[in-house]
SEZAFI-178794 format. One record per atom (N, C-alpha, C): residue number from 1; atom name; z, x, y. Coordinates in Angstrom, 3 decimals, decimal comma, padded with zeros to 6 digits, m for minus. Example, Ala and Ser with C-alpha at 12.3 -4.5 7.8 and 13.67 -1.06 7.14 Angstrom:
// residues 2
<rec resi="1" name="N" c3="007,800" c1="013,190" c2="m005,690"/>
<rec resi="1" name="CA" c3="007,800" c1="012,300" c2="m004,500"/>
<rec resi="1" name="C" c3="007,800" c1="013,200" c2="m003,300"/>
<rec resi="2" name="N" c3="007,080" c1="012,850" c2="m002,250"/>
<rec resi="2" name="CA" c3="007,140" c1="013,670" c2="m001,060"/>
<rec resi="2" name="C" c3="007,870" c1="012,900" c2="000,030"/>
***
This chain:
// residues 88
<rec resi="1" name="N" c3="137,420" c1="m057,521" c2="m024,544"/>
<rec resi="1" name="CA" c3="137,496" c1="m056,156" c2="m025,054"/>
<rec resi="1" name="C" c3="136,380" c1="m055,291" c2="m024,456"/>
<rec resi="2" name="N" c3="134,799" c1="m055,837" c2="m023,983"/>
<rec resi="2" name="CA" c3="133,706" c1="m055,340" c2="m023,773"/>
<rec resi="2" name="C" c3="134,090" c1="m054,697" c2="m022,230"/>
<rec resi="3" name="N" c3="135,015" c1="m055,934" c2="m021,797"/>
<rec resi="3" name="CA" c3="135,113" c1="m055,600" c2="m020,119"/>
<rec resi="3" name="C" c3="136,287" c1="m054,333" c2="m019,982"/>
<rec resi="4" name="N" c3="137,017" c1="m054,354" c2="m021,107"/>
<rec resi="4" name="CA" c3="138,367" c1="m053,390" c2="m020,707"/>
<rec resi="4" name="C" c3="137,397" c1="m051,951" c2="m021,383"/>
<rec resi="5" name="N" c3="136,634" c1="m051,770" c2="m022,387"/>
<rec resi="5" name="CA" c3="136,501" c1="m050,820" c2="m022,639"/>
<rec resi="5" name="C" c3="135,033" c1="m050,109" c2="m021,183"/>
<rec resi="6" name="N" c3="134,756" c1="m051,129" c2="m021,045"/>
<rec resi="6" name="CA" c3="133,194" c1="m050,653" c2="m019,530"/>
<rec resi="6" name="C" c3="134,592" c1="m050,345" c2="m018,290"/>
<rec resi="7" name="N" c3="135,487" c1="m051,069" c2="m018,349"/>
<rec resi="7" name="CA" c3="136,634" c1="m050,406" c2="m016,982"/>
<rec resi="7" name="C" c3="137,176" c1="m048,827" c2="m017,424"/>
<rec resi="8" name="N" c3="136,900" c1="m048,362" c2="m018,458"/>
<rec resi="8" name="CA" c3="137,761" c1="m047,655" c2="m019,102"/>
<rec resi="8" name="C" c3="136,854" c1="m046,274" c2="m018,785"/>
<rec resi="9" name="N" c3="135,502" c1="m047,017" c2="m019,274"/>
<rec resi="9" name="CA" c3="134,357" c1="m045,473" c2="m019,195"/>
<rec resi="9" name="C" c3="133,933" c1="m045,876" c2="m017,538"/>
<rec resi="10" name="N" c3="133,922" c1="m046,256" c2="m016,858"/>
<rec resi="10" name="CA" c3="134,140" c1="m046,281" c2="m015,140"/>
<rec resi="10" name="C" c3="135,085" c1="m045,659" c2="m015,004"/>
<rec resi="11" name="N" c3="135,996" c1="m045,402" c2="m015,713"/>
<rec resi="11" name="CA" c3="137,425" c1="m044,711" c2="m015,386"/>
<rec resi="11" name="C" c3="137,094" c1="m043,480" c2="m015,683"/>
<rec resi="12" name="N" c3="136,191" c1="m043,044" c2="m016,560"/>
<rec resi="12" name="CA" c3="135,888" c1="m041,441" c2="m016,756"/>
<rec resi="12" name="C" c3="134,961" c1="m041,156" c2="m015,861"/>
<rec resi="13" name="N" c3="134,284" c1="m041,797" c2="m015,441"/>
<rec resi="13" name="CA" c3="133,109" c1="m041,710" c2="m014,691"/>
<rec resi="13" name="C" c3="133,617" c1="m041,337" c2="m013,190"/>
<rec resi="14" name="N" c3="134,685" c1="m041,809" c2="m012,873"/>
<rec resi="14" name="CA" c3="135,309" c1="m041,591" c2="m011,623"/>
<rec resi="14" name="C" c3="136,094" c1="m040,356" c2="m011,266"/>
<rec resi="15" name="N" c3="136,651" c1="m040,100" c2="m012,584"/>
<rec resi="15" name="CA" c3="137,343" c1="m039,049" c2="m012,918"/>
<rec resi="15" name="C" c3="136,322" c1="m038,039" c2="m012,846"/>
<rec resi="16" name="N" c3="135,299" c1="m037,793" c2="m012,768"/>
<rec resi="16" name="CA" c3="134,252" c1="m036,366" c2="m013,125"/>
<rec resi="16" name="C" c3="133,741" c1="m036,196" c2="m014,050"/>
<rec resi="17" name="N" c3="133,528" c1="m037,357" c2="m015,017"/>
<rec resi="17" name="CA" c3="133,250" c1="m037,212" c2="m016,387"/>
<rec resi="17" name="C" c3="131,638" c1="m038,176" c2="m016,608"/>
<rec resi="18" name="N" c3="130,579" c1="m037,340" c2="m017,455"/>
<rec resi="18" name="CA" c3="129,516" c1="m037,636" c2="m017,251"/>
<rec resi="18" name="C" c3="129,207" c1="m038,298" c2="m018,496"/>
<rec resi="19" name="N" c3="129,073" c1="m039,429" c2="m018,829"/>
<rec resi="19" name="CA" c3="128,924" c1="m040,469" c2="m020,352"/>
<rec resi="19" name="C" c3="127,176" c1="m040,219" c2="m020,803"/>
<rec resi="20" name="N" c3="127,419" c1="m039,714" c2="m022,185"/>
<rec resi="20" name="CA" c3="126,012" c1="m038,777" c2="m022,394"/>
<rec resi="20" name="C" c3="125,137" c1="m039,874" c2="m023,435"/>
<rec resi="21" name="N" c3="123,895" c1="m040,415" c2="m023,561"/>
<rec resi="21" name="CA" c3="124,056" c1="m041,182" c2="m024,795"/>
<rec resi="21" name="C" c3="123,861" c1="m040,299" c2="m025,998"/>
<rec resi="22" name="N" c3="124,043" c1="m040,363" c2="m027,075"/>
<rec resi="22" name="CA" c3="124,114" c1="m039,469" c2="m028,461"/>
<rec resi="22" name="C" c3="123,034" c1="m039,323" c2="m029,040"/>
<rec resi="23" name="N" c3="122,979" c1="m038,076" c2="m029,708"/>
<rec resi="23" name="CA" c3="121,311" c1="m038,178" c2="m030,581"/>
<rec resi="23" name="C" c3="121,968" c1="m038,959" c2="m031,977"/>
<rec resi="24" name="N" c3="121,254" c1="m039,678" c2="m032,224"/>
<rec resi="24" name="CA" c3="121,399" c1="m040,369" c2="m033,453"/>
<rec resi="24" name="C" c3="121,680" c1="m039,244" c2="m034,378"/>
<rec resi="25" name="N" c3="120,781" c1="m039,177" c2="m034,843"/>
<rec resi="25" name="CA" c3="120,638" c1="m037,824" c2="m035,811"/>
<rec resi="25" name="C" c3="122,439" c1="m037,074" c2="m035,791"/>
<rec resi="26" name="N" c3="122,464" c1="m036,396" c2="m034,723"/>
<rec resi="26" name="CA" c3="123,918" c1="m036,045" c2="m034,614"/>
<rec resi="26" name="C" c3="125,060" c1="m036,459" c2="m034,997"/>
<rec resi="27" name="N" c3="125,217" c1="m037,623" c2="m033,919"/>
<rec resi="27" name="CA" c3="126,620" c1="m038,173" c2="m033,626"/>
<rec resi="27" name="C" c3="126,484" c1="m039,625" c2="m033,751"/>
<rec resi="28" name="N" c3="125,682" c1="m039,960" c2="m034,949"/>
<rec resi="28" name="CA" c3="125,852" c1="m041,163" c2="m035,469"/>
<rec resi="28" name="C" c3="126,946" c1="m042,236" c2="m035,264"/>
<rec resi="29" name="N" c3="127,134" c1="m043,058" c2="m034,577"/>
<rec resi="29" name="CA" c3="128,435" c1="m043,797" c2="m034,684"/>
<rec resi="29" name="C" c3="129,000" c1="m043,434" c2="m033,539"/>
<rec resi="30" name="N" c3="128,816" c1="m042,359" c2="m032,404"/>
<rec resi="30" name="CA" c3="129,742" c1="m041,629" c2="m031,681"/>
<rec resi="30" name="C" c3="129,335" c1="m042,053" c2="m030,315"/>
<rec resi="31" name="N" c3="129,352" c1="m041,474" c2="m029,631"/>
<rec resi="31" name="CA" c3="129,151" c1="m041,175" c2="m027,853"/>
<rec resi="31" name="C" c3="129,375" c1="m039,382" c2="m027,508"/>
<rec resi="32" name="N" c3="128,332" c1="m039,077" c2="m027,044"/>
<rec resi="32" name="CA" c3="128,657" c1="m037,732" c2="m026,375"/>
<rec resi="32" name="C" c3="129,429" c1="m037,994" c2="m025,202"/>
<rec resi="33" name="N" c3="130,651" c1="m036,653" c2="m025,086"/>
<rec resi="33" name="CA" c3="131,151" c1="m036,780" c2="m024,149"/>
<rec resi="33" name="C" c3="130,646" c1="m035,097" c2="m023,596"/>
<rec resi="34" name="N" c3="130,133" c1="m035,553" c2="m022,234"/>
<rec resi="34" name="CA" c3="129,854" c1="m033,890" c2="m021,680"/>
<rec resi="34" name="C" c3="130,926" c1="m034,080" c2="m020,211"/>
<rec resi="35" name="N" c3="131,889" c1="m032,868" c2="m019,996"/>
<rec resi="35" name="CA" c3="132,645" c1="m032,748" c2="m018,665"/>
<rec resi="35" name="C" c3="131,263" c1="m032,248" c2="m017,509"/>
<rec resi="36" name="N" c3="131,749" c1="m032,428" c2="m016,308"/>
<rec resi="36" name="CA" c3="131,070" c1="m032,231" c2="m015,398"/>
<rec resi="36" name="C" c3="131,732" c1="m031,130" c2="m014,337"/>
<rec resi="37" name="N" c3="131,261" c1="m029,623" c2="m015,152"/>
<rec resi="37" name="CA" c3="132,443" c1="m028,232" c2="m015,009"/>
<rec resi="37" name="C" c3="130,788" c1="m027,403" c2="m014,209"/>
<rec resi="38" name="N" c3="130,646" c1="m027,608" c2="m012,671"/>
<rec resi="38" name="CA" c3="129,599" c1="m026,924" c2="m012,187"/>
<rec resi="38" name="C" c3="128,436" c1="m027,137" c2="m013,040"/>
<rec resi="39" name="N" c3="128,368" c1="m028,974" c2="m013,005"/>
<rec resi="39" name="CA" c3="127,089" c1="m029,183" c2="m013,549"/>
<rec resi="39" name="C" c3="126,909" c1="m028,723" c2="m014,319"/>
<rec resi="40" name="N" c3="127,312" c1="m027,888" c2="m015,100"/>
<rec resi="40" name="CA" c3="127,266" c1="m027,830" c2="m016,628"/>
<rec resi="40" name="C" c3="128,534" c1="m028,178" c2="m017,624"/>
<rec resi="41" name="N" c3="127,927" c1="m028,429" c2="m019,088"/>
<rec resi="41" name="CA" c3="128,921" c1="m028,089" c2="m019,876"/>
<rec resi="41" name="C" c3="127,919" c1="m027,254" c2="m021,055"/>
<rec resi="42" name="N" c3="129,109" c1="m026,439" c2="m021,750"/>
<rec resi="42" name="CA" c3="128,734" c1="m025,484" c2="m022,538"/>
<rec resi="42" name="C" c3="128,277" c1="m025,941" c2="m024,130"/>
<rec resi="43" name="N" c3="129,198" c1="m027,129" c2="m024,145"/>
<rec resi="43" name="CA" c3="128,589" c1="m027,735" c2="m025,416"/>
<rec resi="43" name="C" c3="129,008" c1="m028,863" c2="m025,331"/>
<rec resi="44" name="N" c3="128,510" c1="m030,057" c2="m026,291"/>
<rec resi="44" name="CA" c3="128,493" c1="m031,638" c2="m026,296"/>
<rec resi="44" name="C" c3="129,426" c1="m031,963" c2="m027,615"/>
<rec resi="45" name="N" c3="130,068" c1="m032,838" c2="m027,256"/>
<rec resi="45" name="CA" c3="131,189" c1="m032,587" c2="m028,676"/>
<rec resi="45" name="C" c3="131,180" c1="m034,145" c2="m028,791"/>
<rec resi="46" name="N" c3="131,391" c1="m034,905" c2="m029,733"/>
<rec resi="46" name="CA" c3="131,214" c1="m036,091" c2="m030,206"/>
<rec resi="46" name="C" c3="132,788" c1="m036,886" c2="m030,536"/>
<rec resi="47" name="N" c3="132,808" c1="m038,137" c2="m029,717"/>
<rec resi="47" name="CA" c3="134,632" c1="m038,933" c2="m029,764"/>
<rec resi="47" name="C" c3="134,087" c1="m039,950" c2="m029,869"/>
<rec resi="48" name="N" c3="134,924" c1="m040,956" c2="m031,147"/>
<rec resi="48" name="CA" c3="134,767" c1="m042,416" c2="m031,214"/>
<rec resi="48" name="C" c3="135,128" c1="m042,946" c2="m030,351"/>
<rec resi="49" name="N" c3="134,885" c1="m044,263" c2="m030,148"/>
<rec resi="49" name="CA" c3="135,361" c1="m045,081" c2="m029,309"/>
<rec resi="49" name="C" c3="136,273" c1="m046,058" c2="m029,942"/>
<rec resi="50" name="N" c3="136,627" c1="m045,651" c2="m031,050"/>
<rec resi="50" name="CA" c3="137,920" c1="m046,969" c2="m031,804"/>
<rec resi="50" name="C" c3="138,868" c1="m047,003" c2="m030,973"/>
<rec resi="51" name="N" c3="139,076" c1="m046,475" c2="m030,175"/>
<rec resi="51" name="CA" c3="140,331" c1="m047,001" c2="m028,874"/>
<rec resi="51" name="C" c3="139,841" c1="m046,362" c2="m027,791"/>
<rec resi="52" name="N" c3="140,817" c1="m046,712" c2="m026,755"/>
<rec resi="52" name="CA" c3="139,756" c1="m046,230" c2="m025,173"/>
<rec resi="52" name="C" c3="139,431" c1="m045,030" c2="m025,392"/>
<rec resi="53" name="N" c3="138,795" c1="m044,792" c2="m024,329"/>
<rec resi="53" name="CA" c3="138,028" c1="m043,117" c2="m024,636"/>
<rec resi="53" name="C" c3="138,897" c1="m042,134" c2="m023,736"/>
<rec resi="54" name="N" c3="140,375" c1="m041,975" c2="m024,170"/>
<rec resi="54" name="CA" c3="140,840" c1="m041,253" c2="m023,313"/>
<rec resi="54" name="C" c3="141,137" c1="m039,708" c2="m024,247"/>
<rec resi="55" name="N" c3="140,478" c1="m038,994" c2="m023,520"/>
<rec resi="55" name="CA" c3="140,425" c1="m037,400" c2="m023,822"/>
<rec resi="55" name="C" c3="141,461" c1="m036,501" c2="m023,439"/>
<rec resi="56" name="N" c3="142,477" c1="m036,289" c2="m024,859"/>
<rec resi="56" name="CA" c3="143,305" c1="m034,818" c2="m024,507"/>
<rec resi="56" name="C" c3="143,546" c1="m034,500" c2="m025,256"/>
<rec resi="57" name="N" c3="142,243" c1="m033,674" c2="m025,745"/>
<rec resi="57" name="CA" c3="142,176" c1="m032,501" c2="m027,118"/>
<rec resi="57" name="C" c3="141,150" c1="m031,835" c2="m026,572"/>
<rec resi="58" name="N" c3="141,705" c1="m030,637" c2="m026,017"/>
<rec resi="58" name="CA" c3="140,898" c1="m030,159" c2="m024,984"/>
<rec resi="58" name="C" c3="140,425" c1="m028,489" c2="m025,265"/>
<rec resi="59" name="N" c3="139,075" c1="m028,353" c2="m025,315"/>
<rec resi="59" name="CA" c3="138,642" c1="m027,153" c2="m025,963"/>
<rec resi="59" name="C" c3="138,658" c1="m026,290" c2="m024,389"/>
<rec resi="60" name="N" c3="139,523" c1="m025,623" c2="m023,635"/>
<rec resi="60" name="CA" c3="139,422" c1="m024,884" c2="m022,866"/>
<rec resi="60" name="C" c3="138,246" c1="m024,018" c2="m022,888"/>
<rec resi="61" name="N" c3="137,843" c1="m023,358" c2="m023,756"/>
<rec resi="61" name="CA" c3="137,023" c1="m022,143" c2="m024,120"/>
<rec resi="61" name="C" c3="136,100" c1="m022,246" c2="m023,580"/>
<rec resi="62" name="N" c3="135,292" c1="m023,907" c2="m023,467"/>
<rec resi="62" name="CA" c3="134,461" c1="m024,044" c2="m023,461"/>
<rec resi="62" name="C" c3="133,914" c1="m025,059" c2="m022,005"/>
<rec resi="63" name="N" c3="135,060" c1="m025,866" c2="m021,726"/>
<rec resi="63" name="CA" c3="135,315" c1="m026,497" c2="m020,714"/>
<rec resi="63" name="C" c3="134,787" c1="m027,874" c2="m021,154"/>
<rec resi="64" name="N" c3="134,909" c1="m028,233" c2="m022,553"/>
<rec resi="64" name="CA" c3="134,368" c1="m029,748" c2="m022,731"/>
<rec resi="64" name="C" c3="135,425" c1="m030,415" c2="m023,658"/>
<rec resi="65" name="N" c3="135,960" c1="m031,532" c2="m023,778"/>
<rec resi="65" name="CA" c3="137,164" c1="m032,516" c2="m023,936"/>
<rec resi="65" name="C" c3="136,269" c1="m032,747" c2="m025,447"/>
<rec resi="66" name="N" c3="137,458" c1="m033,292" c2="m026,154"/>
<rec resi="66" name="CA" c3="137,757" c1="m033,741" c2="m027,838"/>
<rec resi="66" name="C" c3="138,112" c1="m034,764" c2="m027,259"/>
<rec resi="67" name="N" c3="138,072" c1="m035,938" c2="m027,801"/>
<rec resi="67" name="CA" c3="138,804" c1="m037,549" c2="m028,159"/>
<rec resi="67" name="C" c3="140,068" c1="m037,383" c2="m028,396"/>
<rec resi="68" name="N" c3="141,375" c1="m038,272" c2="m028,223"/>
<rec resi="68" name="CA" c3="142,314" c1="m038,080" c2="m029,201"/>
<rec resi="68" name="C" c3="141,819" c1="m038,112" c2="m030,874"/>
<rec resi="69" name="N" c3="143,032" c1="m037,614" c2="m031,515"/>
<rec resi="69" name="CA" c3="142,584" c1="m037,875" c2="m033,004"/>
<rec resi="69" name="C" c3="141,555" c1="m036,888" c2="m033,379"/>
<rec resi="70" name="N" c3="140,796" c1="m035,727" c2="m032,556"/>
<rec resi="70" name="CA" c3="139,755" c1="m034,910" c2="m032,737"/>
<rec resi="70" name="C" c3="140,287" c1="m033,668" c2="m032,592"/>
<rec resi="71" name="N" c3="139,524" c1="m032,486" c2="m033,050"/>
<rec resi="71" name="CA" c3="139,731" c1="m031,458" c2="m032,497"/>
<rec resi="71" name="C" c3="138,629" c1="m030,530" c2="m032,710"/>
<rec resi="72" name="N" c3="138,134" c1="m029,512" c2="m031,456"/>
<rec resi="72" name="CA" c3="136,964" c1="m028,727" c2="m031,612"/>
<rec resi="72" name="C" c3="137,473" c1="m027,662" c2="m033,109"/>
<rec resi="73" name="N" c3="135,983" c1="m027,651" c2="m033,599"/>
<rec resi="73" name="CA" c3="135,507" c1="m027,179" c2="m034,872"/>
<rec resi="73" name="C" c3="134,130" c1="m027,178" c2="m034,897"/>
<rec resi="74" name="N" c3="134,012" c1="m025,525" c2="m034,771"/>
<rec resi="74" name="CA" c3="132,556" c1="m025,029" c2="m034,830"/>
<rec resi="74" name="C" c3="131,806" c1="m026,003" c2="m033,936"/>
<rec resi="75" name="N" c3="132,168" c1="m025,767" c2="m032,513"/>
<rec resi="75" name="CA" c3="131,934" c1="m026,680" c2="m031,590"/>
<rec resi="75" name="C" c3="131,435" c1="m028,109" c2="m031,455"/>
<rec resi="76" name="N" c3="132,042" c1="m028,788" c2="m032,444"/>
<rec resi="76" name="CA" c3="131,986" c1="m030,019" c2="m032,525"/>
<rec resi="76" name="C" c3="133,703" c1="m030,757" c2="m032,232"/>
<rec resi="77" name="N" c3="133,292" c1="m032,208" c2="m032,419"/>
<rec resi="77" name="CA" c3="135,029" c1="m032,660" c2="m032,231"/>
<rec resi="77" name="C" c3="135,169" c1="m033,155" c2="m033,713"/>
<rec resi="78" name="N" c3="136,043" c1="m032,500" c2="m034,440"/>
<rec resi="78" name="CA" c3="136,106" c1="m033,453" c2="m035,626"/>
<rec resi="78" name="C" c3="137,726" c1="m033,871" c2="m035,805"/>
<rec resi="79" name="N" c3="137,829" c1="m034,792" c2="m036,580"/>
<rec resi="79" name="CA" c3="139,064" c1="m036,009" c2="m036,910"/>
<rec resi="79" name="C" c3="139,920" c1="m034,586" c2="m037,151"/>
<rec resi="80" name="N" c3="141,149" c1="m035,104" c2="m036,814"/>
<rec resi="80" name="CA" c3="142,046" c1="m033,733" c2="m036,795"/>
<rec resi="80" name="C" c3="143,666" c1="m034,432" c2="m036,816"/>
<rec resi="81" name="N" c3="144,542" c1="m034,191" c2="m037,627"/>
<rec resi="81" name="CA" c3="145,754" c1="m035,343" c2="m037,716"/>
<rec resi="81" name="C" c3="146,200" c1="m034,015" c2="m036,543"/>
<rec resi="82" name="N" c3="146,618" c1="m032,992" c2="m036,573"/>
<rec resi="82" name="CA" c3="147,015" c1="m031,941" c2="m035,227"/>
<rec resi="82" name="C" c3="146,626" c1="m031,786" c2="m034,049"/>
<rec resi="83" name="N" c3="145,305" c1="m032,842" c2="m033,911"/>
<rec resi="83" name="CA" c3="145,135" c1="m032,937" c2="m032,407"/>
<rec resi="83" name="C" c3="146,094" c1="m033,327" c2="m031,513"/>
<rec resi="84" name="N" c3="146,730" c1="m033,909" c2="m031,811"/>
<rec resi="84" name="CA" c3="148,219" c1="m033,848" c2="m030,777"/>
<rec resi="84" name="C" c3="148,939" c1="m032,965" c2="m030,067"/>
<rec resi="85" name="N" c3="149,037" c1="m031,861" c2="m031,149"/>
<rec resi="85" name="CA" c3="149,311" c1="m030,303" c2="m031,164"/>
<rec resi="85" name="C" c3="148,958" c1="m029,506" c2="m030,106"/>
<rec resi="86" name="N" c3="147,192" c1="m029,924" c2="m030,036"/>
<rec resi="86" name="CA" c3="146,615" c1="m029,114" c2="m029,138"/>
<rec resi="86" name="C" c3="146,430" c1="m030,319" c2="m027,953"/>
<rec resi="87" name="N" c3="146,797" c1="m030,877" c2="m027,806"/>
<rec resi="87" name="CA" c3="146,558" c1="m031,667" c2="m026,791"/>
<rec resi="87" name="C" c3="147,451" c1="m031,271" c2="m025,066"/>
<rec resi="88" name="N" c3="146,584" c1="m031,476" c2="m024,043"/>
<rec resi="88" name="CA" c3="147,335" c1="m031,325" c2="m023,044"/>
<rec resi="88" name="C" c3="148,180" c1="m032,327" c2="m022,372"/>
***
């Protein structure tokens, strides 16, 4: 499971995607995910890792990805049963 989920975040990593570690304090339990949109992103939004870390709940506005199962709120990612909805 250790090896499919490290192939998985190599898989974002390849993709353009920059694996952030989390402030405790914050995103307890989580992983920051920051996109890599001209070296920046505008804000850091927080996705579990209870299944692979594949991202499409996608806050355009801002240019930084939600988890499935998430959705930006007051620029955070929170649990969202309609993230599907907004998903690309």
């Amino acid at each position: 499971m250790k090896g499919l989920a490290a192939l998985s975040l190599f898989g974002l990593l390849v993709a353009g995607f920059t694996i952030v570690e989390a402030n405790p304090k914050k995103c307890e339990g989580h992983t920051v995910f920051m996109r890599d949109v001209e070296r920046a992103c505008i804000e850091k939004t927080c996705a579990t890792l209870h299944s692979p870390p594949t991202i499409d709940c996608v806050g355009m506005e801002t240019g930084c990805f939600c988890k499935r199962g998430f959705v930006k709120e007051k620029g955070e990612c929170q649990p969202s049963s309609i993230c599907k909805a907004n998903s690309v």
